[in-house]
ZAMARGU-4260 file (C-alpha; in steps of 0.2 Angstrom, whole numbers, plus 5000, padded with zeros to 4 digits):
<rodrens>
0) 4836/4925/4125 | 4846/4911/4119 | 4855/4916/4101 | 4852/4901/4089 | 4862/4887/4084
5) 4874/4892/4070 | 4873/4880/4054 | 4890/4873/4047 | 4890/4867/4027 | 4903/4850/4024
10) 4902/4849/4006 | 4908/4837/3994 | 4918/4840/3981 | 4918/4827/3967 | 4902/4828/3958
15) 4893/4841/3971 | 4903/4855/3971 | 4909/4848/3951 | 4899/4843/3939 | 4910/4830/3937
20) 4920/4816/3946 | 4937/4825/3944 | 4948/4812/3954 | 4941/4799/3943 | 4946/4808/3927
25) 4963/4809/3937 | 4965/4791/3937 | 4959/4789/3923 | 4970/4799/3913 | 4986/4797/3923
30) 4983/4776/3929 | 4972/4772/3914 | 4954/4766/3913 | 4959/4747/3914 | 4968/4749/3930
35) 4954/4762/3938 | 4941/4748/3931 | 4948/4733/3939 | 4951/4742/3955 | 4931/4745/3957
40) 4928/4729/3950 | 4937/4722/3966 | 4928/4733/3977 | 4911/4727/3967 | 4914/4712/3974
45) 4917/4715/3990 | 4939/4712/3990 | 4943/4731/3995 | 4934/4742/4007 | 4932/4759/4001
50) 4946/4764/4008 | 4958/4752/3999 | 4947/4757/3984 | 4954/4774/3986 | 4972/4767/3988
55) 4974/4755/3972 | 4965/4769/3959 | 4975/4780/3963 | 4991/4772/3965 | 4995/4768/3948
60) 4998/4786/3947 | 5016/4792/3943 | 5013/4810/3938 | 5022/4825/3945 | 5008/4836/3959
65) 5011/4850/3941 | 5006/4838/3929 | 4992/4832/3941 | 4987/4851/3943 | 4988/4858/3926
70) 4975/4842/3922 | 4961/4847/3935 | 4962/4866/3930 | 4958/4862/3914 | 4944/4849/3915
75) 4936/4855/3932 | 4917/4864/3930 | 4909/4871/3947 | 4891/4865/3948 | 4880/4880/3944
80) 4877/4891/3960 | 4892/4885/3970 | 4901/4899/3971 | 4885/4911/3977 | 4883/4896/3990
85) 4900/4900/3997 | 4896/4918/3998 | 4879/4915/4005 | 4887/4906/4018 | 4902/4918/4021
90) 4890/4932/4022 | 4879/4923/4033 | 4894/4918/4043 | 4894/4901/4043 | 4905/4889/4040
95) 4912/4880/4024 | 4920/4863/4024 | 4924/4854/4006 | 4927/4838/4015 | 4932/4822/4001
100) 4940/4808/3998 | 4950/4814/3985 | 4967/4821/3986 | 4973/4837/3989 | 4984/4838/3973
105) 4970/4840/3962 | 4958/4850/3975 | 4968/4862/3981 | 4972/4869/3962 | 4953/4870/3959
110) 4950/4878/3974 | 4963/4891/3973 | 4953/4897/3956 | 4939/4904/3969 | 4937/4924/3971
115) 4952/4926/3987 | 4939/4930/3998 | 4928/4915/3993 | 4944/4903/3997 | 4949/4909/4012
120) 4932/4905/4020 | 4933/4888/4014 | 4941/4875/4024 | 4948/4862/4018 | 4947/4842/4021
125) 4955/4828/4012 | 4968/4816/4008 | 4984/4819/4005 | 4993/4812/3989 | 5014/4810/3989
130) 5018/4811/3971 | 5034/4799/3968 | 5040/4789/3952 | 5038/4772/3958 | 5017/4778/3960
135) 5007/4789/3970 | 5004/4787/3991 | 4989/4792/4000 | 4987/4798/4018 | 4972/4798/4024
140) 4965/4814/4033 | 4956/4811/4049 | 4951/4795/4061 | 4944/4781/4049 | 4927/4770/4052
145) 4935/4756/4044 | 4927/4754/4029 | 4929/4774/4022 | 4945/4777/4025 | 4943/4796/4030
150) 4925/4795/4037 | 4916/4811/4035 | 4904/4808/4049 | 4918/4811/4062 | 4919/4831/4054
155) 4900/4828/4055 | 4903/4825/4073 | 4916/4837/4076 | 4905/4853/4070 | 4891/4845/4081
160) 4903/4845/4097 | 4909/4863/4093 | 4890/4868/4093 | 4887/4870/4075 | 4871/4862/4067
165) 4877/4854/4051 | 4870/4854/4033 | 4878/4842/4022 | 4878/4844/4002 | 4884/4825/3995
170) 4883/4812/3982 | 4891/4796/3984 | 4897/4780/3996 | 4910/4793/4004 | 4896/4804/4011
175) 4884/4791/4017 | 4892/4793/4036 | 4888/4810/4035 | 4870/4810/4029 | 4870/4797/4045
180) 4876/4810/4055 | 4871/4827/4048 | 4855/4840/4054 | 4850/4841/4035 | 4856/4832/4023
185) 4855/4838/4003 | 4857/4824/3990 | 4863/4827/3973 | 4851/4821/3959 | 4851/4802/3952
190) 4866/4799/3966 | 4869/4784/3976 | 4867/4796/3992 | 4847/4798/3986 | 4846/4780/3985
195) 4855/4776/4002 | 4845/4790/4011 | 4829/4784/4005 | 4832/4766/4009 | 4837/4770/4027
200) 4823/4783/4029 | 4834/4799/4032 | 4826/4815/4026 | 4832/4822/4011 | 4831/4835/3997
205) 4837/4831/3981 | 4846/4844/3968 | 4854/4849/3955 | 4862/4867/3957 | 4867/4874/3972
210) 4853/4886/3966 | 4840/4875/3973 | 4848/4872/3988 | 4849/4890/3994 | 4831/4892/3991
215) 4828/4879/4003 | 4839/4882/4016 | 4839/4900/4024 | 4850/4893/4038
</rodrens>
């Protein structure tokens, strides 16, 4: 008898795994909201690709990785039910991917504050930031689409080829190639994900704690 296929979680971080869009807060605090705001008004109308978003928000950065750091630990909030989520999943033995298009500067410190056995059984994709005084560099992680920049639907992909099913938990433009992509697809509440899944006709739940979610998928 053929064992079933194992299931593979790729989770957003930024307003799925937080409450909160905590690399905007970033740029917020440490470019300043004029500079984030006329970045997006560029890529509103159409002058930057999602990618190049990513690169001009976040360049106006000049903070040290510690200052950046010491920020997100004390602003970040896990969405309720996260961290049972990653211990359902370890237990379960599948596998956990926080995959964003956020930086690793801020990420890494916020993951870090998991239980130890929690973060070593979540992996870990992003883009990397190089902290310098003359303002913040980003390398992206991963092949790119050309528009996302790092394109989630290739880890998508990737777990598909290595003969995982994949469940994705997302919100925004960045996880839009991934809901394409993914076996189930969980959409945060009042998100632009909901919105681009319902357009395009791609089966969906909608929620708001990771609570929900684990009542809905056994996996």
């Amino acid at each position: 008898m053929l064992s079933p296929t194992p299931w593979a979680v790729v989770c957003d971080f930024d307003g799925t795994a937080l409450t909160e869009d905590l690399g905007d807060q970033v740029a917020y605090r440490f470019a300043g909201v004029d500079h984030y705001r006329a970045a997006a008004a560029r890529y509103q109308v159409g002058e930057l690709d999602f990618g190049r978003l990513l690169v001009e928000i976040f360049g106006g950065i000049r903070a040290t990785r510690e200052e950046i750091a010491a920020f997100a630990l004390d602003r970040f909030a896990w969405r309720p039910g996260f961290e049972a989520f990653v211990a359902a999943s370890r237990d379960a033995g599948r596998r956990f991917l926080v995959v964003s298009s956020g930086l690793d500067v801020y990420i890494e410190p916020v993951l870090d504050r998991l239980a130890p056995e929690l973060r070593t059984h979540v992996e870990l994709r992003a883009n990397r930031a190089r902290c310098a005084p003359d303002g913040l560099t980003v390398a992206f992680h991963g092949e790119d689409c050309g528009s996302c920049g790092f394109c989630k639907g290739h880890v998508v992909r990737e777990l598909q080829a290595a003969g995982s099913r994949v469940v994705l938990c997302g919100d925004g433009t960045g996880d839009r190639h991934a809901a394409d992509a993914a076996d189930r697809v969980f959409a945060r509440k009042g998100s632009s994900l909901v919105r681009y899944c319902a357009e395009r006709g791609i089966p969906h739940d909608v929620f708001e704690t990771f609570h929900q979610v684990m009542e809905r998928f056994r996996g």
